[in-house]
N, C-alpha and C positions, 0 to 999 in steps of 0.2 A: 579223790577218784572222780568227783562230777569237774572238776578242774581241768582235770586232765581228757575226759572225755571232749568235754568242750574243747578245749585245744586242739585236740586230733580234728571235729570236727571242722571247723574254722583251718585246717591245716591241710585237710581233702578235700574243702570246698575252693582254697585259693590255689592247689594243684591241678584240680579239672581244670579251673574254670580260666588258668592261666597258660598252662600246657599245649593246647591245642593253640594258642595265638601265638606263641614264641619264637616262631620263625616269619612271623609280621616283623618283630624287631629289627631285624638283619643277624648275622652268625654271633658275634661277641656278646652285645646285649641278651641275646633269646637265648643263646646256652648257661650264661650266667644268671637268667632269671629259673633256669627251668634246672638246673642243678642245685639252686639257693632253696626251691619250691619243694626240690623233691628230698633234699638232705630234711628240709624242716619237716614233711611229713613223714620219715623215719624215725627222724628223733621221735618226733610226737607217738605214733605206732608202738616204739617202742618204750616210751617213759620216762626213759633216761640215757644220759649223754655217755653214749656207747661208742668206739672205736667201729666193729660190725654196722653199727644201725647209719653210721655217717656214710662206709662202703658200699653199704646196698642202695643208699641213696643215690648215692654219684653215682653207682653202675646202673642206676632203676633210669637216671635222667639219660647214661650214655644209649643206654637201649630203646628208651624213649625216641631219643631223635635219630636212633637208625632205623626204625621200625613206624614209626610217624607217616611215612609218605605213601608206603605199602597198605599198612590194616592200621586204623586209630584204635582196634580191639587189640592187636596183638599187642603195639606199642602203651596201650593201659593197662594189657595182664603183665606185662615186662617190668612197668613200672610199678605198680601195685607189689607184684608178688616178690621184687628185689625190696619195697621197702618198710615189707613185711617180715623180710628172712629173718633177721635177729628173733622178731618174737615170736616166729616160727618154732626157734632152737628150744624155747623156752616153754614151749606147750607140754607138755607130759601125755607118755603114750603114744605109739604110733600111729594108730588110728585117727587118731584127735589131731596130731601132726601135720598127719596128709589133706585132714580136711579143712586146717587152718590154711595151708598152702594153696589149696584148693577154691577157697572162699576167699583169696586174696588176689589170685589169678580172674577167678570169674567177677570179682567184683571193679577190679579195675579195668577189665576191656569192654563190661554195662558200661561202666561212669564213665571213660570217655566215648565211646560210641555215642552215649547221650548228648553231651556236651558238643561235641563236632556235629554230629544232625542240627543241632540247633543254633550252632553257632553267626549262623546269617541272620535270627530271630530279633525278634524286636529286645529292648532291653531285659523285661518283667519276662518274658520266655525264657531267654537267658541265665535270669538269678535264679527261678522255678528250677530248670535242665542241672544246674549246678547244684544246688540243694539236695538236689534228686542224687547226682551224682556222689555226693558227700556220705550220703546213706547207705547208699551200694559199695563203697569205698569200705565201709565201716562193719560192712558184714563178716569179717575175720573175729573181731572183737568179742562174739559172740561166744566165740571159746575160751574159755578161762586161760592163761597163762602165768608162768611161776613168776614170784617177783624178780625183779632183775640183779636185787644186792642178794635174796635169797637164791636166786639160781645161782650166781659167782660165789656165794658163801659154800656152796655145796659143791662145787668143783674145785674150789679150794682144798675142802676137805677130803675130796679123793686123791688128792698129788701127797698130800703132807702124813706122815704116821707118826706113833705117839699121842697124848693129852691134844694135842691140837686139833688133831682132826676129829673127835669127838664132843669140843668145846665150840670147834666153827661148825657142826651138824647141830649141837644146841641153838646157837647164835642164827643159823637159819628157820630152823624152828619156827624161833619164836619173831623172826622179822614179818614171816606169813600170817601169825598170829596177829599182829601189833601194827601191819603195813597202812591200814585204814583206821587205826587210833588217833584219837584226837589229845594231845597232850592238856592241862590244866591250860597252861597260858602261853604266849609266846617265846618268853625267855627258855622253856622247860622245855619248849620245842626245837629249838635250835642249839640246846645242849643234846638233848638227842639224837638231830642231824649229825652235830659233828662227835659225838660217840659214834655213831654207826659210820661215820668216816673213817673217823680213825681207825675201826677194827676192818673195815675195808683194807684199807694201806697197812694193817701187819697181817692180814692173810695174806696180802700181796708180797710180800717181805719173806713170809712165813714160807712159801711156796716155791721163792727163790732159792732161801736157804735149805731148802731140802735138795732143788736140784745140784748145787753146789757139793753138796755133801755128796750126792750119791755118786757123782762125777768123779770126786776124790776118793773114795769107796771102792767104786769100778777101775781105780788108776791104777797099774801093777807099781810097785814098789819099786824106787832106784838101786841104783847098787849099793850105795854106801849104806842103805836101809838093810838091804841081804847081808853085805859082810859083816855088818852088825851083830844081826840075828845069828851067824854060825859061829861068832866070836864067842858070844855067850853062852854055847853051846845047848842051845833051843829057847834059852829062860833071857827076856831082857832086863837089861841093870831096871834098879830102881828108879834112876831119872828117865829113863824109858817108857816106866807105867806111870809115874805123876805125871809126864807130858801125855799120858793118852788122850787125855779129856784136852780135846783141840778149842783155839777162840772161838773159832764154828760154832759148837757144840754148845758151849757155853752161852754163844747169843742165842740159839737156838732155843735152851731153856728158858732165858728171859722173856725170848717172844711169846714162846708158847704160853709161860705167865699170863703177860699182858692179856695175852687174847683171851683167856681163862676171866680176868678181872674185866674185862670190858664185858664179857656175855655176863657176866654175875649182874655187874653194874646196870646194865641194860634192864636186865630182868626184874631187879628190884623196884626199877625207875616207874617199868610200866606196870610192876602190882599194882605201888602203892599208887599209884594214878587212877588205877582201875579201883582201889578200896577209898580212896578220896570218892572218884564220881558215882560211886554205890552208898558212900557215905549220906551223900548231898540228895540224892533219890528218894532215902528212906527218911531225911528231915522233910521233903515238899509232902503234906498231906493234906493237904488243901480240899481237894477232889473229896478226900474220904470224912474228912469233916462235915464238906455241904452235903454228902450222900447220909452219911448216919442223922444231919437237924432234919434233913426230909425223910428221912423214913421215919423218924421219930414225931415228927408234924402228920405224917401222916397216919399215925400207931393212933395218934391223940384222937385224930379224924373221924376214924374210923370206930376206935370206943365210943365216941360222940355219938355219932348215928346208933350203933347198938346199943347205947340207955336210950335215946328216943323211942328208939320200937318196942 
């Protein structure tokens, strides 16, 4: 999390502080510096490398330099609050919503307004105005937001029915739960990166195959399906109902499996992490050693002075 903070920072301090000069470059160079500036302070805003959060960028940068020559506040709320929308989506509650859009807008026409006042400044005015600007930038952050694999696990789980969607509603759960856990050691970390990929790419999977289905579902029937059905007079042959269960259906159960064994897997992964580092907690007693020789140094002390009196 302090990783990421700092990135953002570092991400809204080189967008002020480069934005307002971009059209010093000449047209090619200063749009390509300031769509490169404004997609990386999305990404960063948003945490992860999001489809949305790349779009609001390049539209935060296109409205930037239309809006640049008019108001530098309008052209900083344009850009701030496009390259804030993804984690806009992602806020919970209405209320909290509007006020993230709200503190995204007002925070980016401060920080460039700041930045262009000062922009004829000596250098250390300059870095100060930018800094300044990085903070005002940052005031959306203020609201908490859903994680990004847990918000997509949770809209996953609205499309899909069946074990699945109950399994990816676990699987978000506990991403909220574990999003700022610290794994034992490296290796153990990036077996859980890529589990949580992977159940990324069969909710994604998972999602398609229901739209598929429900497509063929909604499809009416051909003819040679109808004359079928009256041949038999209502009832279909037996090789009728063995084929009901489609390959569809069949992979569909195996995904829903996987996804089922991935959130299990997951979940076991970061108990026992959590009963390792509670383990390891309750062998450090160090503290309570030196606290029991001194109070016990001091029991001695103190009976001391009471036989002398």
């Amino acid at each position: 999390m302090i990783l990421r903070r700092t990135a953002f920072f570092a991400a809204a301090a080189l967008a002020a502080g480069v934005a307002p000069l971009t059209f010093r470059l000449g047209a090619a160079p200063g749009s390509l510096l300031l769509v490169a500036t404004a997609v990386l302070l999305a990404l960063s805003a948003s945490g992860a490398v999001a489809s949305l959060a790349v779009a609001g960028g390049a539209l935060g940068a296109l409205a930037f330099g239309v809006l640049a020559g008019a108001s530098p506040a309008a052209a900083g709320a344009a850009l701030a609050g496009l390259c804030f929308a993804e984690r806009s989506t992602r806020v919970q509650g209405g209320g909290a919503r509007l006020a993230h859009a709200g503190m995204a807008l007002a925070g980016g026409a401060l920080a460039v307004s700041v930045t262009a006042a000062f922009a004829a400044s000596s250098l250390a005015i300059r870095g100060v105005s930018v800094a300044v600007a990085a903070v005002l930038m940052a005031l959306p952050l203020l609201i908490e937001a859903d994680d990004p694999m847990a918000h997509a696990l949770d809209g996953a789980a609205e499309e899909v029915t069946g074990p699945a969607s109950a399994a990816l509603r676990e699987g978000a759960a506990l991403r909220r739960t574990v999003v700022e856990q610290e794994m034992p050691d490296r290796k153990a970390a990036r077996h859980a990166r890529e589990t949580w990929a992977s159940l990324m790419r069969l909710a994604r999977a998972r999602v398609r195959l229901e739209r598929t289905a429900g497509a063929r579902r909604a499809a009416p029937d051909g003819p040679g399906e109808a004359g079928a059905g009256e041949a038999g007079a209502g009832e279909p042959p037996p090789a009728k109902v063995a084929a009901a269960a489609s390959p569809v259906e069949v992979v569909i159960g195996r995904v829903d499996a996987r996804i089922a064994d991935h959130v299990a897997a997951l979940t076991r992964v970061y108990t026992a992490a959590d009963a390792a580092r509670a383990a390891a907690t309750s062998l450090d007693d160090a503290a309570l050693r030196r606290v029991e020789t001194m109070g016990e140094s001091l029991e001695q002390v103190s009976k001391a002075i009471v036989e002398e009196v």
